[in-house]
Backbone atoms as SQL, in Angstrom:
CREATE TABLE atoms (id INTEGER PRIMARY KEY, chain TEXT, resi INTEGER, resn TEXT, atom TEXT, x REAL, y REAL, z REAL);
INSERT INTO atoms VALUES
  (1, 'A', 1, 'UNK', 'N', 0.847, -1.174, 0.000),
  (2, 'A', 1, 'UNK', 'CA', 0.000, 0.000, 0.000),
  (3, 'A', 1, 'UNK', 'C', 0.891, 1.235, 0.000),
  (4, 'A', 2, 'UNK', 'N', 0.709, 2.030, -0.614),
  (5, 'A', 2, 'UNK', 'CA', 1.481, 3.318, -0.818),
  (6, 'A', 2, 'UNK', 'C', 1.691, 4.232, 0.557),
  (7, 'A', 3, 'UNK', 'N', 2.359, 4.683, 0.778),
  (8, 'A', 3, 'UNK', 'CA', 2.271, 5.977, 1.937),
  (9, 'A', 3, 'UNK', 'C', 1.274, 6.787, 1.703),
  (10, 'A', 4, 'UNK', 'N', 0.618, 7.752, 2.329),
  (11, 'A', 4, 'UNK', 'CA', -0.270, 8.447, 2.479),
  (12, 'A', 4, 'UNK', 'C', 0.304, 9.817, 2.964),
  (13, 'A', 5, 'UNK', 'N', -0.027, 10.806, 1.906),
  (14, 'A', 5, 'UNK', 'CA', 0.714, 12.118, 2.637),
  (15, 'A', 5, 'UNK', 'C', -0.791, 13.535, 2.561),
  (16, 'A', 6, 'UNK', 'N', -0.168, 14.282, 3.114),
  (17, 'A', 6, 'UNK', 'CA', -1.307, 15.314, 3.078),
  (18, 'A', 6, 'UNK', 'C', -2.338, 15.073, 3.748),
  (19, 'A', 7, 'UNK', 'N', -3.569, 15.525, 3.654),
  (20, 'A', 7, 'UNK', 'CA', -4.586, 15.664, 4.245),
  (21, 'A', 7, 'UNK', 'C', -5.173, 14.138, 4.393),
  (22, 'A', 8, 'UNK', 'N', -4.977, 13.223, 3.407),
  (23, 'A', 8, 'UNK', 'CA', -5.300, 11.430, 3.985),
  (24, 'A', 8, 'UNK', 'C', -4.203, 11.177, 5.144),
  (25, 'A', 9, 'UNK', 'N', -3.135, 11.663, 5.145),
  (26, 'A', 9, 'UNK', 'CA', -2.208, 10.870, 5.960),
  (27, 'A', 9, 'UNK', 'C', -2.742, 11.738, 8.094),
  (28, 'A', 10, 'UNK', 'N', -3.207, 13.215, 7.670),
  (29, 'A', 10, 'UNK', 'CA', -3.621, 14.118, 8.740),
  (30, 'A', 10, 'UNK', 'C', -4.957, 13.290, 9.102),
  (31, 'A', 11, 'UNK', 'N', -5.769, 12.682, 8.320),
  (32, 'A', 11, 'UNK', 'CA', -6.919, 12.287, 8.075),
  (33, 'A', 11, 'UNK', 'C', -6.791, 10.865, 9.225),
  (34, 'A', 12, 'UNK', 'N', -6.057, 10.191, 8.552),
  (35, 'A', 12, 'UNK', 'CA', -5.429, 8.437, 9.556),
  (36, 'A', 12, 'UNK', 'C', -5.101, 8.862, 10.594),
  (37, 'A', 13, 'UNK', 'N', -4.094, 9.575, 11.020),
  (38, 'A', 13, 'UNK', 'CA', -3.750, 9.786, 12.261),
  (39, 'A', 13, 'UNK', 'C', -4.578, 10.267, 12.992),
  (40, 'A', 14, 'UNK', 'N', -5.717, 11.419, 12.775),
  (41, 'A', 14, 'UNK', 'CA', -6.721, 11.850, 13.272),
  (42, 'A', 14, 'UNK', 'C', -7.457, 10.823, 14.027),
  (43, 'A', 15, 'UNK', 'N', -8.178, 9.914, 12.998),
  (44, 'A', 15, 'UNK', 'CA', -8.850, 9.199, 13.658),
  (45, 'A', 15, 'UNK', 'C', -8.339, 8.161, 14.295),
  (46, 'A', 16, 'UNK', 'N', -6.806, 7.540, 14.284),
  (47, 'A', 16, 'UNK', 'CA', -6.164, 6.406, 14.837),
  (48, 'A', 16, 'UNK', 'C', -5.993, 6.878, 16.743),
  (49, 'A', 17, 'UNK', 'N', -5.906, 8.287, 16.339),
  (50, 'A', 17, 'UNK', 'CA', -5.743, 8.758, 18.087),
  (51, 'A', 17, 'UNK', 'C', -7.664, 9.308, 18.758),
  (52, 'A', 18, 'UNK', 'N', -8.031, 9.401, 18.005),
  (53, 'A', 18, 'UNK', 'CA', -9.252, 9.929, 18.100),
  (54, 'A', 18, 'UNK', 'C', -10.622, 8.933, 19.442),
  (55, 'A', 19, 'UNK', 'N', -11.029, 9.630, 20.047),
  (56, 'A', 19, 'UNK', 'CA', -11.870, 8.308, 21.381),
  (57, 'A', 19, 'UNK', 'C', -12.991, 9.020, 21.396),
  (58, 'A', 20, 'UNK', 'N', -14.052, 8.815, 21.690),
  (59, 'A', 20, 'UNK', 'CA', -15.499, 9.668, 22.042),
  (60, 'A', 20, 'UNK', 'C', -14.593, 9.448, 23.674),
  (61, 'A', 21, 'UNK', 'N', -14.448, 8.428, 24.303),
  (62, 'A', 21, 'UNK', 'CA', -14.115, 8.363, 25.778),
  (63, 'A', 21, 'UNK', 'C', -13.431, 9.444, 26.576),
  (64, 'A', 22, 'UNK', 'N', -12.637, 9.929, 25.258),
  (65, 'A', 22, 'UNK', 'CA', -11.430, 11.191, 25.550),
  (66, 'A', 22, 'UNK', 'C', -12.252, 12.268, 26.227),
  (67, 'A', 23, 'UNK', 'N', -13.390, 12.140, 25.646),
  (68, 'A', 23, 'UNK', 'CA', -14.476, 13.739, 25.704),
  (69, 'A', 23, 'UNK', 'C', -14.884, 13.766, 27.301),
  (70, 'A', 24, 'UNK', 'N', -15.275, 12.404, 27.646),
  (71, 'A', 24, 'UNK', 'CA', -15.583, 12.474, 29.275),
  (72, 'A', 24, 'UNK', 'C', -14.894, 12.004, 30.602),
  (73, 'A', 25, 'UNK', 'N', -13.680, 12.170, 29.991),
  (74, 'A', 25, 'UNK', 'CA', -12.451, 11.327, 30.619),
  (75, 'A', 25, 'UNK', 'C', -12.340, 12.924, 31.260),
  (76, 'A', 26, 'UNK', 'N', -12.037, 12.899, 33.243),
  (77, 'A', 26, 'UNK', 'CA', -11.172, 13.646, 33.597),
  (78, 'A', 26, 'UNK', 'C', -9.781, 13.995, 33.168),
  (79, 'A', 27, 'UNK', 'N', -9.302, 15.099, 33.152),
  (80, 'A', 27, 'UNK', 'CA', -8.233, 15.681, 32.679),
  (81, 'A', 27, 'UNK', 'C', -7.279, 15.843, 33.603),
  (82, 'A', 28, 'UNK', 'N', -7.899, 16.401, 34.585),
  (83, 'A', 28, 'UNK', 'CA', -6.993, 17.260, 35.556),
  (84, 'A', 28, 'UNK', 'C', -7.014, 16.084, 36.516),
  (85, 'A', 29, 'UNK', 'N', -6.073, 16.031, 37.424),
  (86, 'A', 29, 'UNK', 'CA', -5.662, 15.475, 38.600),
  (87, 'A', 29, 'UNK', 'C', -6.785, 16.041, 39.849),
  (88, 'A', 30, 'UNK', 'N', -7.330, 14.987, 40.598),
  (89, 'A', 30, 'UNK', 'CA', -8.136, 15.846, 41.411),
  (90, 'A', 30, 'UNK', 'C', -7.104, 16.567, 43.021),
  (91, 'A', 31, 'UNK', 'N', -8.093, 17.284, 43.432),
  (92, 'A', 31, 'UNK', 'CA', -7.377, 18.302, 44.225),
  (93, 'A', 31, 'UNK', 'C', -7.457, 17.454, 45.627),
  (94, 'A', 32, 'UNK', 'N', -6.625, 18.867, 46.577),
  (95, 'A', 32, 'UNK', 'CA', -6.708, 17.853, 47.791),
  (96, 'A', 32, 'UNK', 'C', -8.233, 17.356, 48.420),
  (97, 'A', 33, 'UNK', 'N', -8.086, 16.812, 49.057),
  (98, 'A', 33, 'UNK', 'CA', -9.749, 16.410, 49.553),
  (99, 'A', 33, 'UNK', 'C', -9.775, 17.522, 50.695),
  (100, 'A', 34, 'UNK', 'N', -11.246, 17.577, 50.512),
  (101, 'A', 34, 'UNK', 'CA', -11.934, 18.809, 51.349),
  (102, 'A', 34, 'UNK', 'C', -12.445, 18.490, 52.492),
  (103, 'A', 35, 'UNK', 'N', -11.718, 19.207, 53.149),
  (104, 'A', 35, 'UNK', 'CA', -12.767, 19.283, 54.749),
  (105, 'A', 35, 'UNK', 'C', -14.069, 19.916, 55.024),
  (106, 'A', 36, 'UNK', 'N', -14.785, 19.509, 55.958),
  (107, 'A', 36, 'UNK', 'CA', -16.246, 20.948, 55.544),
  (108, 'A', 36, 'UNK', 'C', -16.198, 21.205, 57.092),
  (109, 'A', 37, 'UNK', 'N', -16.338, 22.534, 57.268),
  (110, 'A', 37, 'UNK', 'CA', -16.101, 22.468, 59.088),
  (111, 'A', 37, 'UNK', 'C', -17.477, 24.056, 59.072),
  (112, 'A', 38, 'UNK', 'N', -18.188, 23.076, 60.077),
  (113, 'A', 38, 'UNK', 'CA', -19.608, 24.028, 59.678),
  (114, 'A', 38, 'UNK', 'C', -19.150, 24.918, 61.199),
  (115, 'A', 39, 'UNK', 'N', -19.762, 26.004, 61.356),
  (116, 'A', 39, 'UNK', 'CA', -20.115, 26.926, 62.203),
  (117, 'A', 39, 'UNK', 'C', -18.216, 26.838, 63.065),
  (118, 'A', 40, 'UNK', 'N', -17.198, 26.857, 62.396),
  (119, 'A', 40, 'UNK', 'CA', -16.178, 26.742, 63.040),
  (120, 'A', 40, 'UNK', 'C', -15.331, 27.361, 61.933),
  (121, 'A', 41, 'UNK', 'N', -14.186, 28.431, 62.270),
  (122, 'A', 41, 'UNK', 'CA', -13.279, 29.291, 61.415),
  (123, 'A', 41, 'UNK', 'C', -12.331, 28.273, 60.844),
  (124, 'A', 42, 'UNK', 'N', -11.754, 28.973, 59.354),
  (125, 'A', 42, 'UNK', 'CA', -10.918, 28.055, 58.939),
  (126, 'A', 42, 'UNK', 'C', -9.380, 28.030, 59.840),
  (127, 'A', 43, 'UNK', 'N', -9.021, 26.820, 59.486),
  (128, 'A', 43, 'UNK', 'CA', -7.576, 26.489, 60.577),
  (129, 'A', 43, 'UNK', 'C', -6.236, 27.739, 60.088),
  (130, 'A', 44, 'UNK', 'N', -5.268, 27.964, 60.499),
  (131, 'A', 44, 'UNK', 'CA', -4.295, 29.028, 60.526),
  (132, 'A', 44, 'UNK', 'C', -3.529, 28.383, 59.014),
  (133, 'A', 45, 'UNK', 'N', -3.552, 27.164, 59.002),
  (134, 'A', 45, 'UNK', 'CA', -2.874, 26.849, 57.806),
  (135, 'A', 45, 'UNK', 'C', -3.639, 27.055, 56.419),
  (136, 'A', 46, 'UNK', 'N', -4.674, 27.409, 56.261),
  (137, 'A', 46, 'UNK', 'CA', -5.680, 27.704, 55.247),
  (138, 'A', 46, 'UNK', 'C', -5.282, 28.926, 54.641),
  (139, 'A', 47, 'UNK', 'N', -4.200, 30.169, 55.562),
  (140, 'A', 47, 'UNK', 'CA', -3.834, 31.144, 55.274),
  (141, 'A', 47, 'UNK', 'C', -2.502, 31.406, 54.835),
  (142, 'A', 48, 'UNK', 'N', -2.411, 32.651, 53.992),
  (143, 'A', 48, 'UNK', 'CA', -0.063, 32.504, 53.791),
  (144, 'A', 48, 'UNK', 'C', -0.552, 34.045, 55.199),
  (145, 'A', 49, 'UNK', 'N', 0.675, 34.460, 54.872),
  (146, 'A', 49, 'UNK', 'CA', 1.510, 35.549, 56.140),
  (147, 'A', 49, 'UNK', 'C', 0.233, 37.036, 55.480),
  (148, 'A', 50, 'UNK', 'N', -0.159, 36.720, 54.599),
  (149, 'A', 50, 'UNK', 'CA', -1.434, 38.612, 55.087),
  (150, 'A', 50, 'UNK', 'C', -2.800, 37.963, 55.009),
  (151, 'A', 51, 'UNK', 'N', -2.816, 36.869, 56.003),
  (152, 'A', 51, 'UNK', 'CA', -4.058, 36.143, 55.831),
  (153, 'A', 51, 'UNK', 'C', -4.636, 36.474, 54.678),
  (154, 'A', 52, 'UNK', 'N', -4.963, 35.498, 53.525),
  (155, 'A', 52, 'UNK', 'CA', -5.380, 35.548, 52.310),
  (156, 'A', 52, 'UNK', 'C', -5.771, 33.934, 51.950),
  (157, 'A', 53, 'UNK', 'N', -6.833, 32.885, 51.748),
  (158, 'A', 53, 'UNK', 'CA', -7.070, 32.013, 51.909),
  (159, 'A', 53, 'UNK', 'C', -6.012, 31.861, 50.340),
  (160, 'A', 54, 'UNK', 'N', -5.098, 30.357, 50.846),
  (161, 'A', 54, 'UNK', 'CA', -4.431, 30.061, 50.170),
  (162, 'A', 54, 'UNK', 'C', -5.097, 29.329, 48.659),
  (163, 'A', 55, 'UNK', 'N', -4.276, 29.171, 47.468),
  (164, 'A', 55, 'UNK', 'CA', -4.865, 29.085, 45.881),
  (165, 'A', 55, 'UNK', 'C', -5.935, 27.698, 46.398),
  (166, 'A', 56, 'UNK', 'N', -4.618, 26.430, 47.342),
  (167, 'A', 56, 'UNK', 'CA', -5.164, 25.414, 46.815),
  (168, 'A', 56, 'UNK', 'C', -6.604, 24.624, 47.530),
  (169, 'A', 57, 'UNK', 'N', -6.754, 26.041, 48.343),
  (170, 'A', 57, 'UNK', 'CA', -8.253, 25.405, 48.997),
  (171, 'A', 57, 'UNK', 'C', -9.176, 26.720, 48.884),
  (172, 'A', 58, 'UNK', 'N', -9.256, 26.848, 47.535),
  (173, 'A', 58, 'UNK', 'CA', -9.939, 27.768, 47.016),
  (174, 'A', 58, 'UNK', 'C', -10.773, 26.871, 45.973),
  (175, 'A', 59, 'UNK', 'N', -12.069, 26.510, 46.111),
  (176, 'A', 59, 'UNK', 'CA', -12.922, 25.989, 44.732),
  (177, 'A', 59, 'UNK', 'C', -13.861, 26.054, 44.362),
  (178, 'A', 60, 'UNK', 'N', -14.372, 25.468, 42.867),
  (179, 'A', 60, 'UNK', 'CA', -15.292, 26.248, 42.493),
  (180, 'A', 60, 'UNK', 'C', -16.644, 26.092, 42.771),
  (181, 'A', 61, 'UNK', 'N', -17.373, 27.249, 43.185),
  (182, 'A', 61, 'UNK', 'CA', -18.504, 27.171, 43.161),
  (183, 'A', 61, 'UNK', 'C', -19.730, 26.430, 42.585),
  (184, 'A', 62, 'UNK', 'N', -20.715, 25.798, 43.048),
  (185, 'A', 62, 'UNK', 'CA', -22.111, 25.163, 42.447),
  (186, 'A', 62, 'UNK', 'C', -22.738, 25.873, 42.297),
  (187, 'A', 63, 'UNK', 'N', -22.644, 27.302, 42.469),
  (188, 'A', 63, 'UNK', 'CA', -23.757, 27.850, 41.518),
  (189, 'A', 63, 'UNK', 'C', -24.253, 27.869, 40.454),
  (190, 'A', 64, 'UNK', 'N', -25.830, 27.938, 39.837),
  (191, 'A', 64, 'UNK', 'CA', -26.048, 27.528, 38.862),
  (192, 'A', 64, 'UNK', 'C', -26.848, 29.426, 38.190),
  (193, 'A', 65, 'UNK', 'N', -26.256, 29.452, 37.068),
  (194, 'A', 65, 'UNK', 'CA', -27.394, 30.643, 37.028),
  (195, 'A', 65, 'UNK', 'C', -28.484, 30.359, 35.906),
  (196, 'A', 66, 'UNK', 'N', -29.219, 30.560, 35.774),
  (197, 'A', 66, 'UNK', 'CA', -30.292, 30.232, 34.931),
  (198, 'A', 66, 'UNK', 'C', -31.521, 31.212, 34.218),
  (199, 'A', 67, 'UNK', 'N', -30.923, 32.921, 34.806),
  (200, 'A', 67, 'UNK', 'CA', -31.557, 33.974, 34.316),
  (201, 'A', 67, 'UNK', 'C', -31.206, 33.679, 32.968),
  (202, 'A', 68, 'UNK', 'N', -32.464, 34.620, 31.932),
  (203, 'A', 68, 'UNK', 'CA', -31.953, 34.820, 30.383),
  (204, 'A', 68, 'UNK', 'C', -31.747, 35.965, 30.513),
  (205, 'A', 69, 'UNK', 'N', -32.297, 37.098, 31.681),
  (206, 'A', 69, 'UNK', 'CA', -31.589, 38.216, 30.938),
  (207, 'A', 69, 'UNK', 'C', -30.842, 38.968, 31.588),
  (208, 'A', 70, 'UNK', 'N', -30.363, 39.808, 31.590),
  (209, 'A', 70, 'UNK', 'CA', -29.545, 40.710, 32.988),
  (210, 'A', 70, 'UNK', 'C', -30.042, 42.236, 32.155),
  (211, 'A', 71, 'UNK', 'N', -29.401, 43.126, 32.912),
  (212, 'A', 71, 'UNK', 'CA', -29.724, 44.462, 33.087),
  (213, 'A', 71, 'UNK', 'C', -29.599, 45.044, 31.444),
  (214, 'A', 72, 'UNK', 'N', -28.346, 44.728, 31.524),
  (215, 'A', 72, 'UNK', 'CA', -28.131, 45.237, 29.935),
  (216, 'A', 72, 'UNK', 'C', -28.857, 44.790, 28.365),
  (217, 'A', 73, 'UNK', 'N', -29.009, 43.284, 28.860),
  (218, 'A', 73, 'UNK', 'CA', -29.549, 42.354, 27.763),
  (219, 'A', 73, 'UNK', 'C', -31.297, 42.642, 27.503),
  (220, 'A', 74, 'UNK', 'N', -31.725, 43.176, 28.586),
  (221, 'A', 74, 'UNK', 'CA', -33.124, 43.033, 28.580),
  (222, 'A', 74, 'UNK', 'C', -34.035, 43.557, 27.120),
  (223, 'A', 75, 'UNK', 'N', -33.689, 44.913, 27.219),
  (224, 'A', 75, 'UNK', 'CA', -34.731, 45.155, 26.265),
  (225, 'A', 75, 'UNK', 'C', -34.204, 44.793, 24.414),
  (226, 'A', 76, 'UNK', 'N', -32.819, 44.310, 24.107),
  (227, 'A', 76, 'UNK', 'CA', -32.611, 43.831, 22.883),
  (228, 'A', 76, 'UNK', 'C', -33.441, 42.355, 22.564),
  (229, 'A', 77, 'UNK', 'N', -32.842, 41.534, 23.523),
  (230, 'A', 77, 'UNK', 'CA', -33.489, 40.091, 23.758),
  (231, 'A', 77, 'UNK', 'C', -34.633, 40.142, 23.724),
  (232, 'A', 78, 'UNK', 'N', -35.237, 40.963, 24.527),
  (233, 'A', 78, 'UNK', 'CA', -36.980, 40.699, 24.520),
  (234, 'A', 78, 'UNK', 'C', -37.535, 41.194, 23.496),
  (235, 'A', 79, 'UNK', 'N', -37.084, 42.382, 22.772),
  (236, 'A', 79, 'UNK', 'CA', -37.680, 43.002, 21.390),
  (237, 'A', 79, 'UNK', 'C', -37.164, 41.912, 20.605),
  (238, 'A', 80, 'UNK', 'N', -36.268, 41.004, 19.919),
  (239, 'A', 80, 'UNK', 'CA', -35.812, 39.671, 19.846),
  (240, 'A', 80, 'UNK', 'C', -36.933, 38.884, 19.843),
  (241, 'A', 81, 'UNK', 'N', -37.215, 38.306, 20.846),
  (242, 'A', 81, 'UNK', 'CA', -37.956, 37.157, 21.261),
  (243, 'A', 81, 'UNK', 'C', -39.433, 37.677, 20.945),
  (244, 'A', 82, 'UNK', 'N', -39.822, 38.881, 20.712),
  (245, 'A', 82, 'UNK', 'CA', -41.528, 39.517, 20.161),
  (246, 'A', 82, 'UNK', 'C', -41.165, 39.453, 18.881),
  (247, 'A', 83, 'UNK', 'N', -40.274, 39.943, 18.268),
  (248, 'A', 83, 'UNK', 'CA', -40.204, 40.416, 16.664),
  (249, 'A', 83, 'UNK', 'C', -40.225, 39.062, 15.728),
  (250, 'A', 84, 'UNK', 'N', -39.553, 37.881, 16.341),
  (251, 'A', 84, 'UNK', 'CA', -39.514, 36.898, 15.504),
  (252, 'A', 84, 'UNK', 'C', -40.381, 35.642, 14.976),
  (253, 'A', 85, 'UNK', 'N', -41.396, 36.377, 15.785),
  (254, 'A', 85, 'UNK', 'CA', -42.684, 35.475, 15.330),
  (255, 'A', 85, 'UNK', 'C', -43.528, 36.030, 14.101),
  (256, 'A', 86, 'UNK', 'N', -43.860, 35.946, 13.021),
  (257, 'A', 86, 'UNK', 'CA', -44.236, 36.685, 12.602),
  (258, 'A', 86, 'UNK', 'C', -45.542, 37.390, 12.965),
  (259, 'A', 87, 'UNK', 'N', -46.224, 36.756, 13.455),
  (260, 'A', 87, 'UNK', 'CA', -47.554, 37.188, 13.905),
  (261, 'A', 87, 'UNK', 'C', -47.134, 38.641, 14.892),
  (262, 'A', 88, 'UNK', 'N', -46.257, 38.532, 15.410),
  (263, 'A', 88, 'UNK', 'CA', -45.809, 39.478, 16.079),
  (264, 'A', 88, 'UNK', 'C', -45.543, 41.071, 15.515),
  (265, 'A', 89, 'UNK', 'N', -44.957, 40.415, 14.307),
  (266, 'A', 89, 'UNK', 'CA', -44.541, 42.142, 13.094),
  (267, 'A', 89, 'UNK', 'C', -45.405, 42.827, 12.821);
């Protein structure tokens, strides 16, 4: 079989490395494990020297937001969302 150059040969390799699995495979290394310490201050080591809660027990939030519009967006979006019906024009 001949070699394959150019865009067939970009083409093979593509898909020879290629996984759907890749897509939901963790990436990152997980972090340290978390303590949860309710109604009690965090420990002295949580801080560096100008008390400032240190990077690696800093994480991310579960908040979810689920507004469509905010302050600025309002009246484009909603003239948007009337205009495109036609019954609406």
């Amino acid at each position: 079989m001949p070699k394959r150059t150019g865009f067939t040969a970009w083409y093979d390799k593509f898909l020879s490395s290629f996984s759907i699995e890749d897509l939901f495979v963790r990436k990152r290394p997980p972090g340290p494990p978390r303590t949860i310490l309710i109604n009690e201050p965090l420990p002295d080591s949580y801080y560096d020297k100008k008390h400032r809660l240190l990077k690696e027990h800093q994480y991310n939030s579960n908040q979810v937001i689920t507004s469509k519009y905010t302050l600025l967006t309002f009246l484009p979006r909603n003239l948007l969302e009337q205009f495109r019906r036609v019954a609406n024009v």
